[in-house]
N, C-alpha and C positions, 0 to 999 in steps of 0.2 A: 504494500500500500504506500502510496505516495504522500510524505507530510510537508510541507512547506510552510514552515513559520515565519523565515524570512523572504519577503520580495526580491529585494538588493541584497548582493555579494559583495561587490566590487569586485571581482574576480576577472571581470572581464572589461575593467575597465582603459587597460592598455591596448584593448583590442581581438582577443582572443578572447576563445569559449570550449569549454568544455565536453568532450561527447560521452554518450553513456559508459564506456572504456573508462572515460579520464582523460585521455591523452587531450592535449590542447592544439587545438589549432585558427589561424587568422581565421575572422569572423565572415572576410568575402571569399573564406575555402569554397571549392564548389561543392563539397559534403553538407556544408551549412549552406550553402544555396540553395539546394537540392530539396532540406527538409522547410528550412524556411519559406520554400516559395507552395512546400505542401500543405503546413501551417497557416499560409496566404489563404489557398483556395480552403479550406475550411472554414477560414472567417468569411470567404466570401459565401459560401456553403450559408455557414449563421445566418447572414443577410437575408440570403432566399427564403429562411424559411422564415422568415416577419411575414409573407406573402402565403404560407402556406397550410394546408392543413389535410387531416384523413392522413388515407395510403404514400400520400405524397413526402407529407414530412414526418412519416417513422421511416423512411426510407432514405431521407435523408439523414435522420437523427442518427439510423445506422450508418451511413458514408462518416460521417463526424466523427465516429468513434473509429471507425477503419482507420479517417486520414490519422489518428493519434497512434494507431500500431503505425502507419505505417512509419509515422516520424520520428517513431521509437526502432525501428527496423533499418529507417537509415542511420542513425545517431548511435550505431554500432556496429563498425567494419566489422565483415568477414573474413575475421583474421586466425582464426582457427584458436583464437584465445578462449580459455575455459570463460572470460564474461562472455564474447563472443557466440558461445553454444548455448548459452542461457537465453539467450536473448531472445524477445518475442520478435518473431517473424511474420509477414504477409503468408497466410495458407492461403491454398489452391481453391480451397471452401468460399471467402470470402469473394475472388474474379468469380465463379459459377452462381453467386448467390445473385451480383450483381448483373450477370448473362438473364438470369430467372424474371429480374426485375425489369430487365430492359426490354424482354421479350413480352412479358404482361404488360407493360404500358404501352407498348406497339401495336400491338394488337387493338387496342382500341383507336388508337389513329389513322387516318387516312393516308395511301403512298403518299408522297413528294413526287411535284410537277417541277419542282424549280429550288434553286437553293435557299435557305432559310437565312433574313436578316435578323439579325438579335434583336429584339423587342419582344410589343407584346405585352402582357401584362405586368407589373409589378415583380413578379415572379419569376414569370420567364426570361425578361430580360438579367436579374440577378444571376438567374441557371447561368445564362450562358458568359456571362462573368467570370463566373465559377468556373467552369468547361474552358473558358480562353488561358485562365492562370493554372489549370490542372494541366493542360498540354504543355505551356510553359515548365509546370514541375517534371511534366516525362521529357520533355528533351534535357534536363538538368541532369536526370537520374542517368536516363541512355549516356548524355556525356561522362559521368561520373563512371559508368558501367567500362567505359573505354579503358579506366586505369586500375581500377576499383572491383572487388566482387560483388554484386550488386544479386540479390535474391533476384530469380527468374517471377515468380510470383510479384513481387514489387514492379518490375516494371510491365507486367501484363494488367497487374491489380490500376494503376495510374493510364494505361490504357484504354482499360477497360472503360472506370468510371468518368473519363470524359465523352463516350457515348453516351453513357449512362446520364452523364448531367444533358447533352444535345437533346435526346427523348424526351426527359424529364420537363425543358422548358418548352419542348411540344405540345407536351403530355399538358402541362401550366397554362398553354394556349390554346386546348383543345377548345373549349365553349366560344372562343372568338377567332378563332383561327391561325392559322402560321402568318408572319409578313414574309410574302416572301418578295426576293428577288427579280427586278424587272432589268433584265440583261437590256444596255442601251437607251433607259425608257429617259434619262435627261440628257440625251446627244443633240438636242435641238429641232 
């Protein structure tokens, strides 16, 4: 269980921060970018769900909690260290849960004739917020994955949930519709 009595450390006031390990590293590592910008899309995640309610936001309540393994999952290299093997991981359960979710909310929407602008409701425009700064964190992770051991579930899991969020503010737009995209339509 996690206790925090203190807010501030100063620990990291020269610039460095801490990972779950210990080891310290500069705060614009791409390790710390990586979790940080997954951190981001959770808070933007929060946002969305001011706008939501039912099936829609337990389902984000659950991504919330995902994005916190997952930022516990990055914020411990795979370094074959005994913290290392303890360490809570992205399961393969969690991408399949979100495959179930993506496909139940599909199903109730209509194809695409044309590509989707963000907007839309209160909601759905947050979604894709969310979904723009989740893609942001999988290209951080894939970089990181270049030097780094990066769990295969982690970066399928951040994959995944940026369909997941796309749907989602579909799904937030179903009763007034998708805006979509008019290829050309202010050419003059």
């Amino acid at each position: 269980m996690v206790v925090l009595n203190r807010i501030y450390t100063r620990t990291g006031d020269k610039g460095d921060t801490a990972l779950g390990s210990g080891k310290r590293l500069p705060k614009y590592d791409l390790r710390i970018e990586a979790y940080g910008t997954v951190d981001e899309t959770n808070a933007c995640v929060g946002v969305a769900r001011l706008a939501t309610t039912g099936d829609l936001d337990e389902m984000l309540a659950r991504v919330q909690n995902d994005l916190f393994d997952l930022g516990a999952d990055l914020c411990v290299p795979e370094d074959g260290s005994e913290i290392a093997k303890k360490a809570l991981r992205i399961a393969e359960a969690q991408v399949e849960r979100l495959e179930r979710e993506i496909d139940a909310m599909n199903e109730k929407l209509q194809p695409l004739r044309s590509f989707v602008l963000p907007g839309g409701t209160p909601a759905a425009a947050n979604l894709h917020v969310a979904r723009t700064v989740c893609r942001r964190a999988e290209r951080l992770i894939v970089k990181l994955g270049e030097s780094e051991t990066i769990s295969a579930s982690a970066i399928k899991y951040t994959n995944r949930l940026s369909d997941f969020l796309f749907v989602a503010a579909r799904f937030a737009n179903s009763s007034t519709g998708d805006v979509l995209w008019v290829p050309g339509a202010n050419r003059g």
